[in-house]
C-alpha positions in Angstrom: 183.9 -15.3 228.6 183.1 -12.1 226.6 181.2 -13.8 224.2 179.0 -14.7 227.0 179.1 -11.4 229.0 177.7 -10.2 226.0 175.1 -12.3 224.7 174.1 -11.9 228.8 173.7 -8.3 228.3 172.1 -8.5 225.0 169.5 -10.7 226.7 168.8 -8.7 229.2 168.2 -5.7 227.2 165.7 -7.7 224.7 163.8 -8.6 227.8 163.7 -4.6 229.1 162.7 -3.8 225.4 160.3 -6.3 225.5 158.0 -6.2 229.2 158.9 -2.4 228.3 157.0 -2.1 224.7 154.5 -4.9 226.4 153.7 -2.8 228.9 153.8 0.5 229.1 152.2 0.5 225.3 150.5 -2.1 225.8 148.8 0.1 228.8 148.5 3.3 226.9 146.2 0.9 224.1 143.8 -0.9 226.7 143.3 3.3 228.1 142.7 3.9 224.5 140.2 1.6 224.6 138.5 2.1 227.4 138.3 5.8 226.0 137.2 4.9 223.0 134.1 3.0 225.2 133.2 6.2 227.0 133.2 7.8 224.0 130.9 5.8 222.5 127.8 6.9 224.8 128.6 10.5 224.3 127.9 10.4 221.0 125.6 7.9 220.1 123.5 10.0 218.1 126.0 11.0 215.4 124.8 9.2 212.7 128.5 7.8 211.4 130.3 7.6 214.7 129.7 3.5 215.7 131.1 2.8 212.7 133.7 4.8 213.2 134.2 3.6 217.0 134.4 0.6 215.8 137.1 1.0 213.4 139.2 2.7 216.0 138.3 -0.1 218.9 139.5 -2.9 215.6 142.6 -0.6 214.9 143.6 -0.9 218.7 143.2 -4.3 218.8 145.3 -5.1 216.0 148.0 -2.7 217.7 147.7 -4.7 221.0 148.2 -8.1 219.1 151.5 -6.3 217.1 152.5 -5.3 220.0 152.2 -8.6 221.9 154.1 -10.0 219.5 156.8 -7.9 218.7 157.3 -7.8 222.5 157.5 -11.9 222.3 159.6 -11.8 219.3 162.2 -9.6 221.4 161.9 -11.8 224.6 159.6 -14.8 224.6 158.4 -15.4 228.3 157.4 -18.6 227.5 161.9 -19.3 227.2 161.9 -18.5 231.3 158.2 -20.1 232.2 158.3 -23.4 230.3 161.6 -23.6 228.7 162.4 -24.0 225.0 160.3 -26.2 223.5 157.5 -24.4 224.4 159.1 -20.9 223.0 160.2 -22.8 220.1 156.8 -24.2 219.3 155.0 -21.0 219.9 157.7 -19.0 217.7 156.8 -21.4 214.8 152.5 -21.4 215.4 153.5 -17.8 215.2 155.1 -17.9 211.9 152.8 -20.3 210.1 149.6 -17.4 211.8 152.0 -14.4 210.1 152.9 -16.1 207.1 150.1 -18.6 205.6 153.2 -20.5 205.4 152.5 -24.0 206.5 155.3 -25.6 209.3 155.9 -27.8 211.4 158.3 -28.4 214.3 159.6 -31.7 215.6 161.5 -31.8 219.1 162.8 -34.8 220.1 163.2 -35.0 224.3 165.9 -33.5 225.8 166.8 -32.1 229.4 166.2 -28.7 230.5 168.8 -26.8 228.8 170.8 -24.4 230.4 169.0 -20.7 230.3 171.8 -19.4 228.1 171.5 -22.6 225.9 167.6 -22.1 225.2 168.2 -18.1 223.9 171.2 -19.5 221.7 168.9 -22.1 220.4 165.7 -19.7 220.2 167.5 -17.2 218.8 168.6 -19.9 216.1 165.5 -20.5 215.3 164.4 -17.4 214.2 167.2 -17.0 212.1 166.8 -20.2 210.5 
């Protein structure tokens, strides 16, 4: 029963870590953004500023994506929405994307599995 209190509490912290870092960050980098977009028109005549813009606008994308998936890594939604197979198969799409490492994942059918089941397993995976 304490092994399970805990892995409950553990859970629920890696999902406030997560929709926190996916939010609120996440919301600070799309402001960024949109910033950086205003920006733009005020100085449009300073010869090396679009490329600089750009490099800033690239740079806050690749932050939003690290973010993202750092946030997923911590807490998948997809476990809750969808269930495992789904989190499992986007964990490993994620990997090969990451890695260049080419894998593959084979599921056979299986009922739903308990919501404490699928973060054992997921977490499993990504230890495997």
């Amino acid at each position: 029963m304490l092994s399970s209190r805990l892995l409950s509490l553990q859970d629920e912290e890696r999902r406030h870590i997560a929709r926190d870092l996916h939010d609120s960050t996440g919301q600070t980098l799309t402001t960024l953004k949109m910033t950086l977009h205003s920006l733009a028109s005020l100085i449009a005549g300073v010869p090396k500023a679009p490329n600089l813009l750009s490099e800033l606008n690239a740079l806050a994308d690749q932050a939003l994506q690290e973010i993202r998936t750092t946030s997923h890594l911590l807490y998948p939604p997809l476990l809750d929405e969808v269930g495992f197979s789904s989190a499992a198969q986007w964990y490993v799409d994620e990997f090969m994307k990451r890695s260049g490492v080419k894998t593959s994942l084979e599921l056979s059918a299986t009922p739903r599995l308990t919501k404490g089941a699928q973060l054992v397993f997921f977490e499993f995976c990504k230890r495997a």
